[in-house]
C-alpha positions in Angstrom: -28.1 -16.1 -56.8 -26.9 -12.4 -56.1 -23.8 -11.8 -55.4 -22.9 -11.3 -51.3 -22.7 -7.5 -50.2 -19.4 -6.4 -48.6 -20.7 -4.5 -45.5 -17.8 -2.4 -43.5 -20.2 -2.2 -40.6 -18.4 -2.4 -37.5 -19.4 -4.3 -34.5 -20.8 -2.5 -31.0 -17.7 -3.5 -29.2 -15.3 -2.5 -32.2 -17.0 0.7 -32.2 -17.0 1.7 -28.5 -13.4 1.3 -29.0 -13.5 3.4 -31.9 -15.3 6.2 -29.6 -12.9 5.7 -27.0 -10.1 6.6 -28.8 -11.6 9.2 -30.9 -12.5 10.9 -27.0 -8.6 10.2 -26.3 -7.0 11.9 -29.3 -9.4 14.6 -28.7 -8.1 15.1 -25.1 -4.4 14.8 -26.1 -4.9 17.2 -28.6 -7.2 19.4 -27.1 -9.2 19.4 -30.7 -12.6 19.6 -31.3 -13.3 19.2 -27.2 -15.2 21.2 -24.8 -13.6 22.0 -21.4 -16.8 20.5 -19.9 -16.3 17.4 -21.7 -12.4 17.1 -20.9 -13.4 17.3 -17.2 -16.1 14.3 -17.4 -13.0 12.2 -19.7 -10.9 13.1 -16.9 -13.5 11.4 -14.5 -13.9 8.7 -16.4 -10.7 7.6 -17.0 -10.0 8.0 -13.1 -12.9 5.9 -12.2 -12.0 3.5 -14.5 -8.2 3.2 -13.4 -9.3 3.3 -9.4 -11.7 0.6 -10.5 -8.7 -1.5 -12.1 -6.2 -0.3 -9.5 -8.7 -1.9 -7.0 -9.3 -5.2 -9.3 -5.7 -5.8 -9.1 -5.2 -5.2 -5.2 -8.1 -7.4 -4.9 -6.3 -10.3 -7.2 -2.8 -10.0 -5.3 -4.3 -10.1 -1.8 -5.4 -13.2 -2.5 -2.4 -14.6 -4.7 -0.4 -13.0 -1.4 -2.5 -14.9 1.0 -2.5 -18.3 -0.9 1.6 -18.1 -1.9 3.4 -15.8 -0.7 6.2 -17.4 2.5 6.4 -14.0 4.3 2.5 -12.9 4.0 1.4 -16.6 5.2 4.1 -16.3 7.9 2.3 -13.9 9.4 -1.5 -15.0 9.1 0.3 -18.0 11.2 1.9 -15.9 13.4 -1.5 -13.9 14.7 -3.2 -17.8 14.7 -1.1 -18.6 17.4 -1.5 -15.3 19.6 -5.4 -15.9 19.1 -5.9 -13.5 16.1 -7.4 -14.9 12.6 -6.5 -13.6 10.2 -8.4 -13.7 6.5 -9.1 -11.8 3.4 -12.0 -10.0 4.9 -9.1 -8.4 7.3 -7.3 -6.9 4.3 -9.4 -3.8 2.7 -8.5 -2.6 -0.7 -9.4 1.5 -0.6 -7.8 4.6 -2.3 -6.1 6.9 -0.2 -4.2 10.1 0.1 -0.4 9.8 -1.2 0.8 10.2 2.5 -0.1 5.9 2.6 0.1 2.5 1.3 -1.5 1.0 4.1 -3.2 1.4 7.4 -4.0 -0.3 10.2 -6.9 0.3 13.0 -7.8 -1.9 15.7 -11.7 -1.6 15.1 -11.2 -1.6 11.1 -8.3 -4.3 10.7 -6.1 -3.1 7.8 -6.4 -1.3 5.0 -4.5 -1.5 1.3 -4.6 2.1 -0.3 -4.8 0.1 -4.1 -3.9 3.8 -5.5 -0.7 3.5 -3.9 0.7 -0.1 -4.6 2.1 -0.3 -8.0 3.9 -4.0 -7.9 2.7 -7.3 -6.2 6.5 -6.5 -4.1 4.7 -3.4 -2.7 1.6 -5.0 -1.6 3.5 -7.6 -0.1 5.5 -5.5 2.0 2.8 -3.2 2.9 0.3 -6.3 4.0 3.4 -7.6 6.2 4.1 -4.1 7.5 0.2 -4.1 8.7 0.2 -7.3 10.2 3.3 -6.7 11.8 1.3 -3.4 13.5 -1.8 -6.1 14.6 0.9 -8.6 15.8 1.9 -5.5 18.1 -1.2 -4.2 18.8 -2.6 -7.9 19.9 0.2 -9.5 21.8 1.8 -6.3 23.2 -1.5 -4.2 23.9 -0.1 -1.0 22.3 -1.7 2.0 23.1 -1.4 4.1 19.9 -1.9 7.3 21.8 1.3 6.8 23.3 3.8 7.9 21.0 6.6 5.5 22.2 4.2 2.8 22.3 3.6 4.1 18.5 6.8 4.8 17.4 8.2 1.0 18.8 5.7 -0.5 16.5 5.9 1.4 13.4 10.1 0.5 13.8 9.3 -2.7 13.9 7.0 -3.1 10.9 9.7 -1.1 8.7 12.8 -3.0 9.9 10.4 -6.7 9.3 8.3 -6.2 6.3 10.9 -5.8 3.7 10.1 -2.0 3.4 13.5 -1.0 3.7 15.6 -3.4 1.5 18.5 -1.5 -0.1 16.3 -1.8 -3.4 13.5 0.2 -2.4 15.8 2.9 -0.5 17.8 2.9 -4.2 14.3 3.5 -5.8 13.4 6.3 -3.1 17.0 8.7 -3.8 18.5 7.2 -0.9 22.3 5.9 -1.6 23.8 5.6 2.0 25.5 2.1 2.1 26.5 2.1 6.3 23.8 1.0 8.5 21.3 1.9 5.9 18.7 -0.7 7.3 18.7 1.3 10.5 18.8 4.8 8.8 15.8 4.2 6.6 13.8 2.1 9.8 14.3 5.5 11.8 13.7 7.9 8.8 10.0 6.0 8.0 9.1 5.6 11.4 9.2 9.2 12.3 7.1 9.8 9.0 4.5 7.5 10.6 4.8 8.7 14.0 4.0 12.4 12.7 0.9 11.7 11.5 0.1 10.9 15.1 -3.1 13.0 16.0 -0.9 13.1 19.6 2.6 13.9 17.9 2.8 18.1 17.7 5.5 18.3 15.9 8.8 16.1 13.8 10.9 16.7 16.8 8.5 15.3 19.1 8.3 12.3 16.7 11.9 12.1 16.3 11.9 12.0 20.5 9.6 8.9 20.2 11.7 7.4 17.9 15.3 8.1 19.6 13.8 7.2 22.8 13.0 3.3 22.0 14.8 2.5 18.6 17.7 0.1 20.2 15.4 -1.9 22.0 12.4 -2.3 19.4 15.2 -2.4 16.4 16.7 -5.5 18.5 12.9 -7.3 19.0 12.5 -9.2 15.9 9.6 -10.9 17.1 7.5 -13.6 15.5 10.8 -13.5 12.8 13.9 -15.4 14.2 15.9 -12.2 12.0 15.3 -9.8 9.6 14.5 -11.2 6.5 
């Protein structure tokens, strides 16, 4: 009987990652690469990561739905007010770096997966959303107004956990009095600026001056901030 060949042949699998990091060390290097062919390894790797980035927002939305005490909260929250509330209302899409999150009346809300980086963040950024379509369904905000605007987005930043001393730490900001209420404000002029009504910061800082006691006091469907 002959003796068995040794074969080094690799498998398909072994050798596509073989060519995928051949193309990397190539790119890092800039060796032996054309410019065309960096830009289309630059393409693929972004699809790839905004097709992981929206795999992953996909799997915590529903982990977040099915688990998590705040998220479900909420969802029962918007039951009672007539609202359901599923998966179907949550969208994972990219989006510029101006977002995490959205929310539209007609579209229900979106999760900008290019933007959430920890289960934490999509968390706070699904409660921050829903806190908007609580608003928007038991208050009947009109978004054009930019009090009525600028009352809900200080609510959603003082409820959804977006301005825990953690994540201020995290941003650069170190101020230890009232730093709930500094950050609150701070974010919801952001928001309120990118208001296709607001003209200008000080117009949004207006908004915001104008109502912050009285929304920053309405903790409504939470008994407190959380």
């Amino acid at each position: 009987m002959a003796d068995p060949v040794e074969t080094n042949d690799a498998s398909p699998q072994e050798m596509k990652r073989f060519e995928r990091w051949t193309k990397s060390l190539k790119y890092l290097t800039g060796l032996g690469m054309t410019e065309q062919e960096r830009k289309e390894f630059r393409d693929q790797i972004d699809v790839q990561m905004e097709d992981h980035q929206c795999r992953q927002c996909e799997v915590w939305k529903k982990t977040l739905i099915k688990n998590n005490p705040p998220v479900r909260f909420m969802m029962d929250e918007l039951h009672k007010i007539g609202k359901s509330v599923d998966e179907e209302s949550f969208k994972c899409v990219p989006c510029d770096e101006t977002r995490a999150g959205g929310f539209s009346p007609d579209e229900g809300i979106i999760l900008c997966h290019n933007r959430l980086a920890s289960k934490g963040r999509q968390e706070e950024t699904m409660v921050h959303e829903m806190v908007h379509m609580y608003d928007n369904h038991k208050f009947k905000v009109n978004w054009t107004d930019l009090n009525h605007h600028a009352c809900s987005e200080i609510r959603a930043a003082s409820l959804s956990g977006d301005c825990r001393w953690t994540n201020e730490i995290r941003r650069g900001f170190y101020t230890f009095t009232k730093q709930h209420q500094a950050c609150v404000k701070r974010r919801a002029i952001l928001s309120v600026q990118q208001n296709p009504h607001c003209h200008s910061k000080e117009e949004a800082e207006q908004a915001v001056n104008s109502v912050f006691e009285s929304c920053f006091a309405d903790t409504r469907p939470f008994d407190e901030i959380y």
